[in-house]
C-alpha atoms as an extended CHARMM CRD file, in Angstrom:
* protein
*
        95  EXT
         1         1  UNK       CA             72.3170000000      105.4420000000      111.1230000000  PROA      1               0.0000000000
         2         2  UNK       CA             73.9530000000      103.2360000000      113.6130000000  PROA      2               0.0000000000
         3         3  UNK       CA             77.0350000000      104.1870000000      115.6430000000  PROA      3               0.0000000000
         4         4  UNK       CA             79.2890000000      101.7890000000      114.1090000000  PROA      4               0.0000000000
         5         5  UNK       CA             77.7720000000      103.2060000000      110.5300000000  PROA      5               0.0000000000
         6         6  UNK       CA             78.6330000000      106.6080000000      111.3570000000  PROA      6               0.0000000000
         7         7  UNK       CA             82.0920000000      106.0840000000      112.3700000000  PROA      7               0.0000000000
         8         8  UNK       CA             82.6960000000      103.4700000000      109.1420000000  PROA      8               0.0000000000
         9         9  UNK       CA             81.5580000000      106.2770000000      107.2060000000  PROA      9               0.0000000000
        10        10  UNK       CA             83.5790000000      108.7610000000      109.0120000000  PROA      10              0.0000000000
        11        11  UNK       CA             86.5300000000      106.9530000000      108.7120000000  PROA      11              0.0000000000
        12        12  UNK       CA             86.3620000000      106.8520000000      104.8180000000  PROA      12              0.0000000000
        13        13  UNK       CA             85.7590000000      110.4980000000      104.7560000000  PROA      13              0.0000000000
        14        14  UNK       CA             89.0470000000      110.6960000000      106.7080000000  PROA      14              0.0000000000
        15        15  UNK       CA             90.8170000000      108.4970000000      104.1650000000  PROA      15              0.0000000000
        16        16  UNK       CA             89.7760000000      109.8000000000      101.0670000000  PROA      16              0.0000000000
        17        17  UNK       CA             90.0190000000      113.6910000000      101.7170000000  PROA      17              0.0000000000
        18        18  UNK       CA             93.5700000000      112.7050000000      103.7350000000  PROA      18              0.0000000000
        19        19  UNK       CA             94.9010000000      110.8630000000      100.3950000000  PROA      19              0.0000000000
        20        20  UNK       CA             93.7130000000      113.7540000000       98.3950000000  PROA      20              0.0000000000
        21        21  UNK       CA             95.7070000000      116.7130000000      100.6050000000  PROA      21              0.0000000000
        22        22  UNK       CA             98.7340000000      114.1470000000      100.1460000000  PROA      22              0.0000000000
        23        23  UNK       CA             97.9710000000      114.2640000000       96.2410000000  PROA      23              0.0000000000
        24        24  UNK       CA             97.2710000000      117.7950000000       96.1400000000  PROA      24              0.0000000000
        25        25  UNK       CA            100.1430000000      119.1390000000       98.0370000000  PROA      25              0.0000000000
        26        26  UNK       CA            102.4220000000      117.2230000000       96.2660000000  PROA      26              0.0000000000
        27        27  UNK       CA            101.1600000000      118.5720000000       92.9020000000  PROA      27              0.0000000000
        28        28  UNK       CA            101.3920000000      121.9150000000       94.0790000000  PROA      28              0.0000000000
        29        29  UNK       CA            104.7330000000      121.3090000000       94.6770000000  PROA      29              0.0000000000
        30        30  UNK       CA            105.3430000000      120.4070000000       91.5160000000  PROA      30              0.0000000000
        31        31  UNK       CA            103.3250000000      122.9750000000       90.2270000000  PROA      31              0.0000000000
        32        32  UNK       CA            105.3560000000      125.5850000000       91.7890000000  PROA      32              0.0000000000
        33        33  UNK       CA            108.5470000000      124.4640000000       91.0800000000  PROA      33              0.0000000000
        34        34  UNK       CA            107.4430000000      124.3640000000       87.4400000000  PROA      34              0.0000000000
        35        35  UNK       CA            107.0560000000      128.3000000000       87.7220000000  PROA      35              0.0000000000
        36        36  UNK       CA            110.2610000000      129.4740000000       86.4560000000  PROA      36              0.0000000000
        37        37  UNK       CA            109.7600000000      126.8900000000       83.1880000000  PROA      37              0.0000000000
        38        38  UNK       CA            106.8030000000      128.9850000000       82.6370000000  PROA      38              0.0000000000
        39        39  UNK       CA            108.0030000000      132.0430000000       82.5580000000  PROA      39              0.0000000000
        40        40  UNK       CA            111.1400000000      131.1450000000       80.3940000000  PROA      40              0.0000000000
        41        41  UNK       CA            108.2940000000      129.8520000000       77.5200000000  PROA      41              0.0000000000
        42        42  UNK       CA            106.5850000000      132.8480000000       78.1240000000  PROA      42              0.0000000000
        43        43  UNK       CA            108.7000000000      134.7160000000       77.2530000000  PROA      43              0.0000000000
        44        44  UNK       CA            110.4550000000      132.7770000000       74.3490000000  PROA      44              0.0000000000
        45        45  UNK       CA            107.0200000000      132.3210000000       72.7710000000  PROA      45              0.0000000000
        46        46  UNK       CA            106.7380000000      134.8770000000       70.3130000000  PROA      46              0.0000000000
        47        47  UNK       CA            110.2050000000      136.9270000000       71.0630000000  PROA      47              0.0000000000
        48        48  UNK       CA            112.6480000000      137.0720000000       67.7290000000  PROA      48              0.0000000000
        49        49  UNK       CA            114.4620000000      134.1860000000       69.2090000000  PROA      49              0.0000000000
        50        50  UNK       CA            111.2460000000      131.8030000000       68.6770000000  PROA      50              0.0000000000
        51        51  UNK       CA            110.6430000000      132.8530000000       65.5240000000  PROA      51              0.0000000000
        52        52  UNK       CA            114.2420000000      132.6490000000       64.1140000000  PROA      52              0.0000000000
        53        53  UNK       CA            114.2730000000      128.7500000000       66.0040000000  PROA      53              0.0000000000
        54        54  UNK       CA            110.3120000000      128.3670000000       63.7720000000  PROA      54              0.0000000000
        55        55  UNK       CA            112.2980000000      129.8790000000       60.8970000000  PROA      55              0.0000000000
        56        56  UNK       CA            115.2760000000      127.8690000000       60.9880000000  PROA      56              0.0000000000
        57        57  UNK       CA            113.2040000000      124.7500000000       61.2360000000  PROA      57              0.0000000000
        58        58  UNK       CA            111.1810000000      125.2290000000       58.2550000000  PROA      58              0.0000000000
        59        59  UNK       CA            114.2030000000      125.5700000000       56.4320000000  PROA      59              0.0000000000
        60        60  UNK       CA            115.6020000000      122.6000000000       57.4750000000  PROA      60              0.0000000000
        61        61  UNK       CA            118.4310000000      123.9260000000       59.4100000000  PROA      61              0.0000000000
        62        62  UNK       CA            117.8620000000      121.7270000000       62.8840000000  PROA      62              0.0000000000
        63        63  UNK       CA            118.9920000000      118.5520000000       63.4930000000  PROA      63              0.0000000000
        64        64  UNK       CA            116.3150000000      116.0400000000       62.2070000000  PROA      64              0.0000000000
        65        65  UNK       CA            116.2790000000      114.1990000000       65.8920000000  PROA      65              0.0000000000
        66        66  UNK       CA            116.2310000000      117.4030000000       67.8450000000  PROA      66              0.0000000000
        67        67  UNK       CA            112.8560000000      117.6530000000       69.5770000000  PROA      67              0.0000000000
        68        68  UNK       CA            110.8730000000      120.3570000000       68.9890000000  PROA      68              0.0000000000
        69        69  UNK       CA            107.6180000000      121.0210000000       70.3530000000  PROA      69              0.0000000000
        70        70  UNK       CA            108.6290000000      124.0840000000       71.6480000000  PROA      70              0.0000000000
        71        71  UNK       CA            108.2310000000      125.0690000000       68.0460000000  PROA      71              0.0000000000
        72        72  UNK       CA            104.6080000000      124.2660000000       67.1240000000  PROA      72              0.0000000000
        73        73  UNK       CA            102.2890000000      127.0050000000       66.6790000000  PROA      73              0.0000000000
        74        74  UNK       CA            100.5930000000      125.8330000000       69.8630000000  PROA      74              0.0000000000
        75        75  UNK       CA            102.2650000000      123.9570000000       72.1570000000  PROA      75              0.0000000000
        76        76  UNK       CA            103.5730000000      126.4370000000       74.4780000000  PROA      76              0.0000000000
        77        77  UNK       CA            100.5440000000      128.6110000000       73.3550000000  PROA      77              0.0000000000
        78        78  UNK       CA             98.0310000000      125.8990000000       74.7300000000  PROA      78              0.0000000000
        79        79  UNK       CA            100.4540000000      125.1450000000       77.7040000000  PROA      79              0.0000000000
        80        80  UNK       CA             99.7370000000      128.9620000000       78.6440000000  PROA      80              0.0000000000
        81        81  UNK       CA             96.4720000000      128.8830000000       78.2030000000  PROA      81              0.0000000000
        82        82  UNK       CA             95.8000000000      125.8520000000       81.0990000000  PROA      82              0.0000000000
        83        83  UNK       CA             98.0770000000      127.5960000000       83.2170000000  PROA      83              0.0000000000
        84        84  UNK       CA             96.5450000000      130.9680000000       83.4540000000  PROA      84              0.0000000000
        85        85  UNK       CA             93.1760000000      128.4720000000       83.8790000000  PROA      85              0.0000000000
        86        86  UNK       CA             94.3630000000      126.3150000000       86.3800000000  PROA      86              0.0000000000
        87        87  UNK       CA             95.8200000000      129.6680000000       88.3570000000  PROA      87              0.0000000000
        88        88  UNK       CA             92.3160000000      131.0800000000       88.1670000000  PROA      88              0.0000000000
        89        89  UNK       CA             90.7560000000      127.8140000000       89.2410000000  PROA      89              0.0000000000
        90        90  UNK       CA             93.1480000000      127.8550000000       92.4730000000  PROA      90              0.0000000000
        91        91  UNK       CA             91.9600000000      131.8260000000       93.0780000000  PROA      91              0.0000000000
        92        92  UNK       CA             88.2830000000      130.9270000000       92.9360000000  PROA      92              0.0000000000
        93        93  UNK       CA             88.8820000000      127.8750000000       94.9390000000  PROA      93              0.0000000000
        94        94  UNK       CA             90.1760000000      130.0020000000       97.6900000000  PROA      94              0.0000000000
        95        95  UNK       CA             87.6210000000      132.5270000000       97.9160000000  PROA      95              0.0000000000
């Protein structure tokens, strides 16, 4: 490989593993300001309060525009599952 080669080559290593720490740190940021939403679901999923909100809503006691995903048998379920994945994934990744 010629000089000039190398360095072109080099210098899209540079700007493709620069753009993704940019992407990556800015996710984790998100990510970990997102922490605290977690925990709240966590704990809501499954506690009396959730199922007297599921309860409610299959009696027709919400308001019919009030969104309610939070209700679904697995929506906050499946949201729990990726994030214990995803915080395994960034544990592996570091060791």
């Amino acid at each position: 490989m010629e000089q000039t080669e190398r360095i072109t080559m080099m210098e899209r290593c540079l700007n493709r593993a620069s753009q993704a720490v940019i992407k990556l740190s800015a996710a984790l940021d998100e990510y970990e300001a997102a922490q605290k939403a977690v925990q709240e679901l966590s704990a809501y999923y499954g506690s009396d309060t959730w199922k007297q909100d599921l309860e409610d809503d299959r009696q027709g006691l919400l308001p019919q525009d009030l969104k309610r995903g939070v209700l679904s048998e697995d929506g906050i379920w499946n949201l729990l599952e990726d994030w214990r994945e995803l915080n395994s994934r960034l544990r592996d990744f570091n060791n």
